[in-house]
N, C-alpha and C positions, 0 to 999 in steps of 0.2 A: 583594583588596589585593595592590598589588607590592608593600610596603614591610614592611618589617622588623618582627615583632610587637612587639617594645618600644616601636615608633613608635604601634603602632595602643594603647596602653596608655599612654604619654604623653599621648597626644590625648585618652583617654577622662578622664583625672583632670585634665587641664586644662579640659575642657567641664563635670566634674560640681564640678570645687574641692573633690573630697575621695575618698581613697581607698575609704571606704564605697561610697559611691555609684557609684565606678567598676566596685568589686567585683560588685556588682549586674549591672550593664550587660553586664558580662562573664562573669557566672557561674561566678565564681573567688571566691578567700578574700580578705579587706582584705590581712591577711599576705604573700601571693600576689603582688598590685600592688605591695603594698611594695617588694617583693626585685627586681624586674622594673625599676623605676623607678630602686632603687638601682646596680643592675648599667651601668643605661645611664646614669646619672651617672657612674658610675664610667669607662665606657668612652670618654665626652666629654670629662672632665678637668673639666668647670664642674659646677654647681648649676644646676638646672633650677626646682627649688621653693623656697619659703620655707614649712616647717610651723611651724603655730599650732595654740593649742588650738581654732580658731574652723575650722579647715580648713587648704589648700595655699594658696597663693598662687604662681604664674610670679614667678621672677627677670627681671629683664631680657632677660639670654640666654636665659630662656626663653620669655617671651613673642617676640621671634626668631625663633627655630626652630619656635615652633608657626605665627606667620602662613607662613613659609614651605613648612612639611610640608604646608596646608591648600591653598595653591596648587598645590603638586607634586601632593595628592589629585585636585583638580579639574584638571588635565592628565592624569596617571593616568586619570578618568572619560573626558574625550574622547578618547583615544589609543584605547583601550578599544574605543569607539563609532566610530572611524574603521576601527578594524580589522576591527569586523564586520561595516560597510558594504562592505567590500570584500569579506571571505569574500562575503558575501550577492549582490553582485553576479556574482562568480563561479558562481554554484550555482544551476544550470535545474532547475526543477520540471517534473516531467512527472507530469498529472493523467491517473490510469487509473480508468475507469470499471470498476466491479464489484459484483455478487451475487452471490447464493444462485448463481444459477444461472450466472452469468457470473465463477468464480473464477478469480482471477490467479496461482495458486497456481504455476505452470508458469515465467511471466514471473520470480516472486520469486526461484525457485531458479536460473533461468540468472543475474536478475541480481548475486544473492549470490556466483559465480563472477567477475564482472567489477567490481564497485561499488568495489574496491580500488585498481584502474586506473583509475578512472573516478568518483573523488571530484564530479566539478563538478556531475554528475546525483545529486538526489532524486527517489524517488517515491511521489506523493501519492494513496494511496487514495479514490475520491469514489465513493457510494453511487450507481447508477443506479436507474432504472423497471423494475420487475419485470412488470409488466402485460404481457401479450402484447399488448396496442391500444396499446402506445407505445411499441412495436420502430422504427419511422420517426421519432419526436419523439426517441429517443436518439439517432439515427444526426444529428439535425438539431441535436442540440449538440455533437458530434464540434468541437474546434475553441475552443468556447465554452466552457460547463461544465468539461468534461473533452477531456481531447487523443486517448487512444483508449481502445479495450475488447477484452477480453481474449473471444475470441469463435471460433466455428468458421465458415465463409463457404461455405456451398450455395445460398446464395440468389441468384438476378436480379437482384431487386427492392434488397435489400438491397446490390448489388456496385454499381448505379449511383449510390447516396447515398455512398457512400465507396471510400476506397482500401485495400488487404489488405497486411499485413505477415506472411507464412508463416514461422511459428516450428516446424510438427510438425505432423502427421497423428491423428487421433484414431479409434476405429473404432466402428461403431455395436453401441447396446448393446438390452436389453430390459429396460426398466423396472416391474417385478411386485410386487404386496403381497410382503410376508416367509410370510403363508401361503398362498399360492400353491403350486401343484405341484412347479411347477419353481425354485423358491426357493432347492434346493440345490444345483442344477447349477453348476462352475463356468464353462461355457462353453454356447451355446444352438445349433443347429442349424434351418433351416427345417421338419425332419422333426417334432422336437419342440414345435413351435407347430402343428401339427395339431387342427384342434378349435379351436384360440381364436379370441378377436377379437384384431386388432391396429388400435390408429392410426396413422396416416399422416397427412400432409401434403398438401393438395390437390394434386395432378398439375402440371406448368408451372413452377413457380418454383425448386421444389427440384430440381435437378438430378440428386443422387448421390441422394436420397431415392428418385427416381422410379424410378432403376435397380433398388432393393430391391424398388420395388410390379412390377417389371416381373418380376423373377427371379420373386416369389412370382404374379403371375398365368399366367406362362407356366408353371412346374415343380409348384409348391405353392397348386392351389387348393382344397386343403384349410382353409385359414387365410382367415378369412373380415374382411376390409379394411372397419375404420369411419373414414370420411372426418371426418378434424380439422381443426383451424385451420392458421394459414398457422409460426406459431408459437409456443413454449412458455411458459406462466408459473408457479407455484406452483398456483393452482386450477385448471391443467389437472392435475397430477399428483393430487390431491384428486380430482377427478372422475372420473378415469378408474380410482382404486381402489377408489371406491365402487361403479362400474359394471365390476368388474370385467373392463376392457379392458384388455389389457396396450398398452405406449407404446414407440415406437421412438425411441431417442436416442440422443445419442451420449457416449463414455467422458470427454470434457474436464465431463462435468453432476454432481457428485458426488449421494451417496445424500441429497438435500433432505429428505428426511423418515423418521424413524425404522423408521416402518411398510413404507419398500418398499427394494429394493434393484434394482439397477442389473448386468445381467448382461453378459458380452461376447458379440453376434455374430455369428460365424464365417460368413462370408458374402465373404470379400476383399474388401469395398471398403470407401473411407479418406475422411475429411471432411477436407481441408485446415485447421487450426487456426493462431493467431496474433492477432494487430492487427488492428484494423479502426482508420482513422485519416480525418481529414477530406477532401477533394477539394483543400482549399488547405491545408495543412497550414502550423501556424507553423513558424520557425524552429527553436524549440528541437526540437519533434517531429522534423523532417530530422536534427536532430543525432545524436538518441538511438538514432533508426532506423541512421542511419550504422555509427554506434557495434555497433551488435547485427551488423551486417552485416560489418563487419572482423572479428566475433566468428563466423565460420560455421562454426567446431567444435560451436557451438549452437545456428547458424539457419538456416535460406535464405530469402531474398525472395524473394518473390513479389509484386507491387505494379502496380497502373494502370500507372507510370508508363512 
């Protein structure tokens, strides 16, 4: 309410015809409206009520002032409703696809740096497909569902369904039970995987992936390479700790499950990290991307376009 409490206490003993029942409404004392009531008599110079022992009654001038105040209400309501028609038309939603394994968590904190300067943009959380068989069906609602995803980009396959937006580098990790050997390490070396198994990624698609199976075939064939899928979901990481395979990933995948932990490494090479964003991308997505992009204290593109 814009209007003056004594107004919104007027209203209410005119609607109930008696200060009890206002009392109620308002969950104050009858005494309380009294004094409220009488104060704003006072400050009007008229009589607003007639008391009876039967209840209040509107004076004249009161019933007046109350049809007017109930009009001013109801402009009050659409002003109201006009105003946040227009906030609301001002302010782009930009829908970011994310999971377990696809957390935004990087995006949130640059954009908590800038969202101050840049009121017109919200953004709206939308759960994605966890499956690894519906990494192509995400990427094919890039646009639709959701505008983009918070995502690391080595793939071919995955670079011709969409366009990259390079927010950081990420660096590959080794994903091992917690009672694993090497569990307390805080960094891993190829010397140290000696004896294990590790997964990969079939050869061809992954590009920086392939260069790791390449270092370890050429230097370290001690490490003995079980060929995996094209990409990762929740029950790959369940299977391969049951199978005691340790899993090559990389640092943007937090520790998904209690049971295993996510090591750095050390290997030099870097997975470009960022947006993945649709081929036509709307309007607002150009904006937003803009926007990060006059912001390059926190980003750089990298993009199709």
């Amino acid at each position: 309410m814009l209007f003056h409490t004594k107004i919104h206490f007027f209203v209410q003993v005119a609607e109930t015809g008696s200060f009890t029942s206002a009392a109620k409404t308002l969950f104050i004392t009858p005494t309380a409206v009294m004094k409220q009531i009488d104060h704003f008599e006072y400050e009007l110079g008229f009589r607003l009520f007639e008391r009876t022992p039967r209840g209040v009654h509107l004076t004249a001038a009161g019933e007046s002032l109350y049809h007017d105040i109930k009009q001013l209400q109801q402009q009050e309501g659409a002003a109201i409703q006009r105003a946040r028609a227009i906030e609301q038309a001002n302010t782009y939603v930009l829908r970011v696809g994310v999971s377990l394994l696809y957390p935004c968590t990087p995006l949130l904190v640059h954009w908590s740096q800038l969202k101050q300067k840049h009121p017109e943009f919200r953004l709206q959380l939308v759960s994605i497909n966890e499956d690894r068989h519906k990494v192509m069906q995400n990427l094919s609602l890039l646009g639709q569902e959701f505008d983009c995803i918070m995502s690391p980009l080595d793939s071919i396959t995955c670079s011709s369904q969409c366009q990259f937006f390079q927010m950081d580098f990420c660096q590959f990790c080794i994903t091992l039970p917690l009672s694993h050997r090497l569990a307390e390490n805080a960094t891993l070396s190829y010397q140290d995987l000696h004896g294990e198994r590790l997964m990969l990624p079939p050869r061809g698609d992954h590009l920086i992936f392939d260069q790791v199976r390449n270092q370890i075939e050429r230097d370290h064939s001690q490490i003995d390479i079980v060929e995996g899928p094209l990409y990762h979901d929740l029950k790959l990481y369940s299977q391969c700790e049951l199978a005691n395979i340790l899993l090559l990933t990389t640092s943007n995948t937090p520790d998904v499950q209690p049971s295993l932990r996510s090591i750095p490494l050390d290997n030099g090479l870097t997975v470009p990290y960022g947006l993945l964003y649709s081929l036509n991308p709307s309007w607002i997505t150009k904006q937003f991307l803009d926007t990060l992009t006059q912001n390059d204290q926190y980003c750089n593109r990298a993009s199709k376009d």
